[in-house]
Every structure is written in structure tokens, then in C-alpha cells.
C-alpha positions as CSV (number, residue, x, y, z in Angstrom):
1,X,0.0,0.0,0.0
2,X,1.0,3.5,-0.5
3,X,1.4,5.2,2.4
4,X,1.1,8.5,1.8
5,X,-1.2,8.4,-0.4
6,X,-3.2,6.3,2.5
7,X,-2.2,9.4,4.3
8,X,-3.3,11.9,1.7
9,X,-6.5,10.6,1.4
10,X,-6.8,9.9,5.2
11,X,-6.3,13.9,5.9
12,X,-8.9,14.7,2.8
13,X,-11.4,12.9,4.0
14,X,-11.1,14.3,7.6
15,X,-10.9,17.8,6.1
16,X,-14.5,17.2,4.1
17,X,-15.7,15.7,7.3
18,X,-14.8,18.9,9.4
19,X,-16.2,21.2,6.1
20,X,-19.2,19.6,6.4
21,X,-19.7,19.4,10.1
22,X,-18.5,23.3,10.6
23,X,-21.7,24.9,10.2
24,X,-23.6,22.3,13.2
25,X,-20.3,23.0,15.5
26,X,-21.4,26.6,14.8
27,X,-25.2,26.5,15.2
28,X,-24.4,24.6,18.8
29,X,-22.3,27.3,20.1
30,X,-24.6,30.3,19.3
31,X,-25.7,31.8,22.3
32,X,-28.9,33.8,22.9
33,X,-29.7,36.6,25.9
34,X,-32.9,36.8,26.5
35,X,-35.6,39.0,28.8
36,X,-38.3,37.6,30.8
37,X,-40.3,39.8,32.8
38,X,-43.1,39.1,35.2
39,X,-46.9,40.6,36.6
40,X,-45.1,39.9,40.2
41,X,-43.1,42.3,42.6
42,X,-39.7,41.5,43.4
43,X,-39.5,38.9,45.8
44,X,-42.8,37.3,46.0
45,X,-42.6,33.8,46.8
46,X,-43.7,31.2,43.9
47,X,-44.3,34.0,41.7
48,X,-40.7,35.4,41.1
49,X,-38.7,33.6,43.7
50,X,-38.0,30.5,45.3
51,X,-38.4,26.5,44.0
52,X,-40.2,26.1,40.5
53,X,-40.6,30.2,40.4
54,X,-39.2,31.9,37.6
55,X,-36.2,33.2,38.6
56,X,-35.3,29.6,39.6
57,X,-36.4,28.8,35.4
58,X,-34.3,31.0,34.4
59,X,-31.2,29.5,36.8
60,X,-31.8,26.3,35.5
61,X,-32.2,27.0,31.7
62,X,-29.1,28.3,31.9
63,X,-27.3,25.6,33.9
64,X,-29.2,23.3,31.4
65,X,-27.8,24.5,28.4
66,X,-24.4,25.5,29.5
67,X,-25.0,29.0,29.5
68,X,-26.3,29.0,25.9
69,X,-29.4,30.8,26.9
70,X,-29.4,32.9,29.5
71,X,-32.5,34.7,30.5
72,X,-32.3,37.8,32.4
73,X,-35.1,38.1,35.0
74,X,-37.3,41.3,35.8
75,X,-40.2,41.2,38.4
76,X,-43.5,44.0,38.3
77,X,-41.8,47.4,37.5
78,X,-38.6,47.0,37.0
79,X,-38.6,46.7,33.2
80,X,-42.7,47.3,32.4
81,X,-45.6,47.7,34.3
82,X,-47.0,44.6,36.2
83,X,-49.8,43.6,33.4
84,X,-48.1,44.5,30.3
85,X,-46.3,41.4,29.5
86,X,-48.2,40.0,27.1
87,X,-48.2,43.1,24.9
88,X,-44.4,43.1,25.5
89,X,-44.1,39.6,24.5
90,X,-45.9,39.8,21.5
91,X,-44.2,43.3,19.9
92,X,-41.0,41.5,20.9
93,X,-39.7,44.1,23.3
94,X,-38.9,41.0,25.4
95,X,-38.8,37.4,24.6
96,X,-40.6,36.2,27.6
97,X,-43.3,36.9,30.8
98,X,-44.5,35.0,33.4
99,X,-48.2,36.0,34.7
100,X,-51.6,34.2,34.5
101,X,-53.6,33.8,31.3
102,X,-57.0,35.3,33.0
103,X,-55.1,38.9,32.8
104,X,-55.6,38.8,29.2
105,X,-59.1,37.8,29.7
106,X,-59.8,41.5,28.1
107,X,-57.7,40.3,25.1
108,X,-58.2,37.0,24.7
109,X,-61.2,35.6,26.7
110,X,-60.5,32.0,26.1
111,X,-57.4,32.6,27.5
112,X,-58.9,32.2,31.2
113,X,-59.8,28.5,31.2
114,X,-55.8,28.2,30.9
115,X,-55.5,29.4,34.4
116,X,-58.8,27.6,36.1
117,X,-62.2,27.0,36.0
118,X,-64.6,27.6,38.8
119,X,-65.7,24.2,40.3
120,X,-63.4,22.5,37.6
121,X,-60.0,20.6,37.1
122,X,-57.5,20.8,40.3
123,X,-53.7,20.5,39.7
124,X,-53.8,16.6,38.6
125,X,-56.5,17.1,36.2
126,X,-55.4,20.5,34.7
127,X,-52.0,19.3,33.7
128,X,-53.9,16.1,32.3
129,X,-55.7,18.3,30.2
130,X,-53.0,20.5,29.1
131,X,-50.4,17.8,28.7
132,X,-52.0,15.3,27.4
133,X,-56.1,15.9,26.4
134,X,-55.9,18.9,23.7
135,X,-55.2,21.3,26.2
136,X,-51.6,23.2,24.9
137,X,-52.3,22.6,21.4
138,X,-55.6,24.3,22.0
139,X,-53.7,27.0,23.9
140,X,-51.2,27.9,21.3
141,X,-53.7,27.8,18.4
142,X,-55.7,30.7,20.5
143,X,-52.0,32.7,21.1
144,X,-50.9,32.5,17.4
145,X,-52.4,35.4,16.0
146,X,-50.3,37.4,18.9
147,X,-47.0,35.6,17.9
148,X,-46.8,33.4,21.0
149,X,-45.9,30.6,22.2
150,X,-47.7,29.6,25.5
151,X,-47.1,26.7,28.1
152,X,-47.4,25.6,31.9
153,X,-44.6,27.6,34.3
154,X,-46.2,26.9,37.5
155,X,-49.4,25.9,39.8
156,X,-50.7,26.8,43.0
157,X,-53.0,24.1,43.7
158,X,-55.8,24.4,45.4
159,X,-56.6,28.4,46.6
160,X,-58.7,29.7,49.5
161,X,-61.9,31.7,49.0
162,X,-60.2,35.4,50.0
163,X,-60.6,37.4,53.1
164,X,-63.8,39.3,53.9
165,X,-64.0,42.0,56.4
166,X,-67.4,40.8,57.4
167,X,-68.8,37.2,57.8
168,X,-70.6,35.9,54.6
169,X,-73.9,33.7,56.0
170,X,-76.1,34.4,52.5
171,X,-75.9,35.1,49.4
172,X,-77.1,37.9,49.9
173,X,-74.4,39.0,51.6
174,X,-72.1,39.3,48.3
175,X,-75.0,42.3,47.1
176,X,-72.8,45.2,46.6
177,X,-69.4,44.4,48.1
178,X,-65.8,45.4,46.7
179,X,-63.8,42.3,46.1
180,X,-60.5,41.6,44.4
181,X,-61.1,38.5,42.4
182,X,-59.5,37.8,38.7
183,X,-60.1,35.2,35.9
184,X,-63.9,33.6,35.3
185,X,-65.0,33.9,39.3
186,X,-64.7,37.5,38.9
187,X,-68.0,37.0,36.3
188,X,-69.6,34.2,38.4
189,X,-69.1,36.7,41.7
190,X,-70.5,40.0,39.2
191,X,-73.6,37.8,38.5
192,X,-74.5,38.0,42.4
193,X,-73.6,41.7,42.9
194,X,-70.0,41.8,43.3
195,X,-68.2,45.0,42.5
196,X,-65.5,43.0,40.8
197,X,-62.0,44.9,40.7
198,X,-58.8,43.4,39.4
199,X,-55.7,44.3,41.0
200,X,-51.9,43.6,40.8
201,X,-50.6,41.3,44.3
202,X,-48.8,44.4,46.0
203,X,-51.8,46.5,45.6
204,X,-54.1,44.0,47.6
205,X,-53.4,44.5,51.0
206,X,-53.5,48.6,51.0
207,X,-56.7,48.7,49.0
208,X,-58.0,45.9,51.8
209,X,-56.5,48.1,55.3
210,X,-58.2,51.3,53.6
211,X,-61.9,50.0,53.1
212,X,-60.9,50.3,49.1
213,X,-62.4,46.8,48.7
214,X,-64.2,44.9,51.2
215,X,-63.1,41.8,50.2
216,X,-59.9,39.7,48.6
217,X,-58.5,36.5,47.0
218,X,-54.8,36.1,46.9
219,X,-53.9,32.5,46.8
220,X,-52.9,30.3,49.6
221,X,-52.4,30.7,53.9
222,X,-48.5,31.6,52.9
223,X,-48.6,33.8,50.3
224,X,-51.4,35.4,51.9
225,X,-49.9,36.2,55.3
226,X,-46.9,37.4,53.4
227,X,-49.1,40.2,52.1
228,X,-50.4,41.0,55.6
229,X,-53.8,40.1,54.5
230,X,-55.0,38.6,58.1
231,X,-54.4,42.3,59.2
232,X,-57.2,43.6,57.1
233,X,-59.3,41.3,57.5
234,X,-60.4,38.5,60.1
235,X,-62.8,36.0,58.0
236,X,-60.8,33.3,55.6
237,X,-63.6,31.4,53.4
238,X,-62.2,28.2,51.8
239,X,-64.1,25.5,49.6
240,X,-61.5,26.2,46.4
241,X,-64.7,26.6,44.4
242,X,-62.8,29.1,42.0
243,X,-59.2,28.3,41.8
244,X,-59.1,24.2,42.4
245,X,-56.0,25.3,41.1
246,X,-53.8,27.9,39.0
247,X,-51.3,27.6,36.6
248,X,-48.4,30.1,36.0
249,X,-48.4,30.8,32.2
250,X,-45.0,31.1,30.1
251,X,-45.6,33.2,26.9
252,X,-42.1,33.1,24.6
253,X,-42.0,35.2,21.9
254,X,-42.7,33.4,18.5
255,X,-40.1,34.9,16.1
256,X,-37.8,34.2,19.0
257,X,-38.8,30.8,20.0
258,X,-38.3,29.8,16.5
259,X,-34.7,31.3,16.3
260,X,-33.7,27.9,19.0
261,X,-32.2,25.4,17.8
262,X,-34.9,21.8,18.9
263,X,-32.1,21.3,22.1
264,X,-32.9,24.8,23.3
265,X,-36.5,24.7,22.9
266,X,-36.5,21.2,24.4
267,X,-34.6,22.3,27.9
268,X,-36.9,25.4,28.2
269,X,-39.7,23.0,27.8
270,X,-38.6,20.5,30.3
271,X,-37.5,23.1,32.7
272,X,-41.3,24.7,32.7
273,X,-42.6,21.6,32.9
274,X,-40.0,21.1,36.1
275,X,-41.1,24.6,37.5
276,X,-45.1,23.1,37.2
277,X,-44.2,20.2,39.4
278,X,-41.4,21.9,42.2
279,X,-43.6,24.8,42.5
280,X,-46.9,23.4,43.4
281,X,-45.1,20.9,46.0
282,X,-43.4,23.9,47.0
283,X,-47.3,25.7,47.9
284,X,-48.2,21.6,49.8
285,X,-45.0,22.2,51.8
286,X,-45.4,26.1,53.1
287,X,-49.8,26.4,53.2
288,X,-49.8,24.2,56.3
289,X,-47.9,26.0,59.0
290,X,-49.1,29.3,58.0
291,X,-52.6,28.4,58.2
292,X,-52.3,26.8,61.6
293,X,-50.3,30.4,62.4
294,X,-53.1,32.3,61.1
295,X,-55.9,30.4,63.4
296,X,-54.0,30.1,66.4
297,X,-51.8,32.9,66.7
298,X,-53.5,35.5,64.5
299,X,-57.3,35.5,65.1
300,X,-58.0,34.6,61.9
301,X,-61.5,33.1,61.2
302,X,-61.3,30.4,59.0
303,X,-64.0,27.9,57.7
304,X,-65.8,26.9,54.7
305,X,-68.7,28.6,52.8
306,X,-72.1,28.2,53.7
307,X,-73.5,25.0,51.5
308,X,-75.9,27.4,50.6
309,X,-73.6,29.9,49.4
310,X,-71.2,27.1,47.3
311,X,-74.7,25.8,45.9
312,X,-75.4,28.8,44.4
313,X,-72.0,29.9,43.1
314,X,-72.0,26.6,41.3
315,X,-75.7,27.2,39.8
316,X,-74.6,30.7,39.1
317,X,-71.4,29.5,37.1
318,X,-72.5,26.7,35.6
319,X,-74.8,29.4,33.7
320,X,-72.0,31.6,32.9
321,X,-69.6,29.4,31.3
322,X,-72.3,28.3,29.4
323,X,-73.1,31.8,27.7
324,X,-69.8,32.6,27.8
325,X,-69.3,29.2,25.0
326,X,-72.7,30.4,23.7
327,X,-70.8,34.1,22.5
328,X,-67.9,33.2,21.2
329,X,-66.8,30.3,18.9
330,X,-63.5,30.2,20.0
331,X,-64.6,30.3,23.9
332,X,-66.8,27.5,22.9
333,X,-63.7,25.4,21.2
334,X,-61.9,25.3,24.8
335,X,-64.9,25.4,27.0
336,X,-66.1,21.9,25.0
337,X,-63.0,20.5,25.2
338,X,-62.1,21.2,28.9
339,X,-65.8,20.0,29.9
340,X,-65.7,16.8,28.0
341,X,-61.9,15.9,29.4
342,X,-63.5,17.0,33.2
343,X,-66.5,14.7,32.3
344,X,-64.3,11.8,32.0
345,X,-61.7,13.0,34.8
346,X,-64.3,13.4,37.5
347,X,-65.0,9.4,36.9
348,X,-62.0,8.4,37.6
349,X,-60.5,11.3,40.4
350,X,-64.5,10.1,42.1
351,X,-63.1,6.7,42.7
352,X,-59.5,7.9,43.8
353,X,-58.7,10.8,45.3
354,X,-62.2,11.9,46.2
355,X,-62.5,8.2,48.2
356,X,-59.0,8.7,49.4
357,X,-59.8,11.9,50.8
358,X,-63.2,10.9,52.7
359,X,-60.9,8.3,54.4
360,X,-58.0,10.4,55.6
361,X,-60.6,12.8,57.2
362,X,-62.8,9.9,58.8
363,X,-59.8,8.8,60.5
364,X,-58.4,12.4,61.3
């Protein structure tokens, strides 16, 4: 054999093998910087900081990808106003914002089944829906025309009912009183009388202390008694009749999102979908202590709803959802498809958890 010509041919081909593989050793090492900002204040627990919150997304894209994308964080104010992401999203002044899908309700009124439905899916069965019955690709198709991208960030779980500065014992006693309450229950709570105001998280408690509103939903005993809430008012309803749970939206930018590579795009998926999980275990591990805080060593007031009461916010929604569907065919798209996936949820979660959960308590 002749060896250099073995040779010759040997370093030819690895030179047409590093020609050809040049441009995908460049493509892997582009980097990207992005902006994501939020409809939280700095340092609110869950919603900007801590396990499965977005500042802890953006940590661990970037440890994820090797520093490839990096995405530079900015809570309510710092960069916009607190409920101006998705505008800012969309334009492409930033590439991402974390917030609820029930603030664009004004927008994009399908958006709010994204977030919860009164009396509908909790945490297991929302994610089912999203994940794996329709629900994201439902989702996108509604955030398209705004050049988004949409997905699951985070969830709550189950919420409380709010604070009320006076007792509710009727329905009645909703006629006429100022209440902070977002997303579908705001329309079910209108339909009884409620003066329905939708405010940012750090403007709850002073609009609460000052009479503002008479009334307020937040989310759970921790993030609640962060806010001070318990000073404002005494009464803490619960039955979780509006929020069974609620889920943190992620809106990316579509011209951006498009510019990842499929690696990129998958790690920001997988992290989200990360952040969904850590998060709401994170809300299981914290609402416990500072709800037995709040009873004992607070004066709080806590209990559920009058059955009463919980009967007739579920006659009352039941009736707006429907003409809700009835008004709009692409309200009526989701709404079908989230009532026929809870129709066949509620079979199966009323032989599990629901007989799981009459157990625990019998032996409690």
C-alpha cells in the first residue's frame, strides 16, 4: 500500500468531514440573551422567587444549556408595568413573561380556562388536560395570532376563597361588596352583585387596610400572610370553588422561540414543565404551617362557605360558562373540550382521590 497516499487521502477525507460538520459546531455554540419579565413584585414567593418560580427557570435554563441561553429576569416594574407582559411579548420588546392567562381575559377571553375553572379541574387534572387531552395545542392555536408561544410555568394548587372583612352567611351578603377577584370567578361573583376589581398582588393588602375593597383572593395561607392580609381582615372562606387550582403561564415570543435550535427549545420545555411540578409541592409544603399560624396565633377566622352559598356559586357559574361558549366560537372550542376531558376526569378522580380523601378525614 502506499502510504502517503493512505495518508493523503486519510487527511482529505477528515478535512471534508470537518467542512461539512462546521456549520452544526457553529449552530451549537450560538448563544442567545434573553428578557423575561413578570406581573409579580420583586421577591414574592412562587411568583418570582424561590423553587419552581421563575427566577429559579431561568437559573436552571441556563445551567441546562451551558450557558447558551441565558434569561435575564425582571419582576413588576422593573422593566414594564406589572400587566403588560403579554403586549411586550408579543411586539417583541422581550422574549418572555411569566403571569396568569386570566389577565388577558380582556384580550383573549378563552385565555382564562388556561389558568382555572370555577368548580373545575385541580392540579392533577389540569396538567392532564393541558399535557395530554388537547389542552396546549388548544392554547397555542388561541395565542398564534399574537406571535406566542404559551405553556405551563407553575401551579398553586388548590386556593382559598379570599378574606372578607365581614362574615358571609347568605348570598345575599355578596350584594354590593368590593372584592379583588381575577379570571372567570370575577364573572360568576358580578352575577350576584360583586363590584368586581382586578388588581396587581402588592396592591391588595392597602386597597383591603383602607376599606378600598371589602373583600380579597390572593392564593394560599402563605402567600397570603406574606401580604399582611390577616391584618385587614379576620374571615378566611375556603371551599377552592374558584381556583381548584392555577397555573403560571409562560408566553415566549414566537419569532424568538423559532430562532432555538430543537435542544434549546426542548430544555426550556422540560424546565417549565419542572417549574409546574417543584412549585406546586413547594405551595403543599409552606400552606400548612401558616394556616395553623393564622388560626391560632392570628385570630383569623377560617371555615368553609355556607353549603348554601357554594350551591349557588355553582348554579350561578354553571350558567356563565355556558353563555360565555354560547358568545364566542373560540370560547366555545376550549370550553367543549375542557368540559368533555373533566367529564371523564371526575370518573375516575371520584373513585380515587375523592374516596381517598373521605378516608383520611374519617380517621383524622
Amino acid at each position: 500500500m502506499d502510504r502517503r497516499g493512505f495518508l493523503g487521502a486519510g487527511l482529505a477525507g477528515t478535512a471534508a468531514i470537518a467542512t461539512v460538520a462546521a456549520p452544526h459546531v457553529a449552530r451549537a455554540q450560538q448563544t442567545f440573551s434573553w428578557k423575561m419579565t413578570n406581573a409579580y413584585g420583586p421577591g414574592a414567593p412562587f411568583y418570582v422567587t424561590g423553587p419552581g418560580s421563575p427566577t429559579d427557570f431561568c437559573e436552571m435554563v441556563g445551567k441546562l444549556s451551558g450557558g447558551r441561553l441565558t434569561i435575564q429576569h425582571f419582576a413588576a416594574g422593573e422593566l414594564i408595568p406589572a400587566l403588560e407582559g403579554f403586549d411586550a411579548v408579543s411586539s417583541g420588546t422581550v422574549e418572555m413573561n411569566a403571569a396568569n392567562s386570566y389577565f388577558w381575559a380582556g384580550k383573549v377571553p378563552a385565555a382564562q380556562f388556561f389558568t382555572c375553572v370555577p368548580f373545575g379541574l385541580n392540579f392533577q387534572g389540569q396538567n392532564a388536560w393541558i399535557y395530554h387531552g388537547g389542552g396546549l395545542q388548544l392554547w397555542e392555536e388561541l395565542y398564534e395570532p399574537f406571535n406566542l408561544v404559551p405553556m405551563p410555568l407553575g401551579n398553586t394548587g388548590v386556593q382559598m376563597s379570599g378574606w372578607f372583612r365581614k362574615p358571609i352567611e347568605k348570598v345575599e351578603d355578596f350584594q354590593g361588596l368590593k372584592m379583588r377577584i381575577p379570571g372567570l370567578a370575577g364573572k360568576v361573583y358580578a352575577q350576584l352583585g360583586v363590584d368586581v376589581k382586578l388588581l396587581p398582588g402588592g396592591e391588595i393588602f392597602p386597597a383591603l387596610e383602607r376599606g378600598v375593597i371589602d373583600a380579597a383572593e390572593f392564593v394560599g395561607p402563605y402567600q397570603d400572610r406574606r401580604l399582611g392580609l390577616q391584618k385587614a381582615a379576620k374571615y378566611y372562606y375556603t371551599t377552592g370553588w374558584h381556583e381548584p387550582n392555577n397555573v403560571t403561564e409562560l408566553i415566549v415570543n414566537k419569532d424568538a422561540w423559532n430562532s432555538l435550535p430543537d435542544d434549546l427549545k426542548a430544555i426550556v420545555r422540560a424546565a417549565a414543565a419542572a417549574c409546574n411540578v417543584i412549585s406546586h409541592t413547594w405551595c403543599e409544603a409552606t400552606n400548612g404551617e401558616a394556616m395553623t399560624d393564622l388560626v391560632k396565633n392570628q385570630g383569623v377566622i377560617a371555615g368553609p362557605y355556607p353549603e348554601a352559598v357554594v350551591d349557588k356559586l355553582r348554579e350561578v357559574t354553571k350558567t356563565t360558562l355556558e353563555q360565555l361558549a354560547a358568545s364566542d366560537p373560540k370560547i366555545k372550542k376550549v370550553y367543549d373540550s375542557f368540559t368533555d376531558f373533566a367529564a371523564k376526569h371526575s370518573q375516575w378522580a371520584g373513585l380515587s382521590e375523592a374516596v381517598y380523601q373521605t378516608q383520611i378525614r374519617r380517621g383524622a
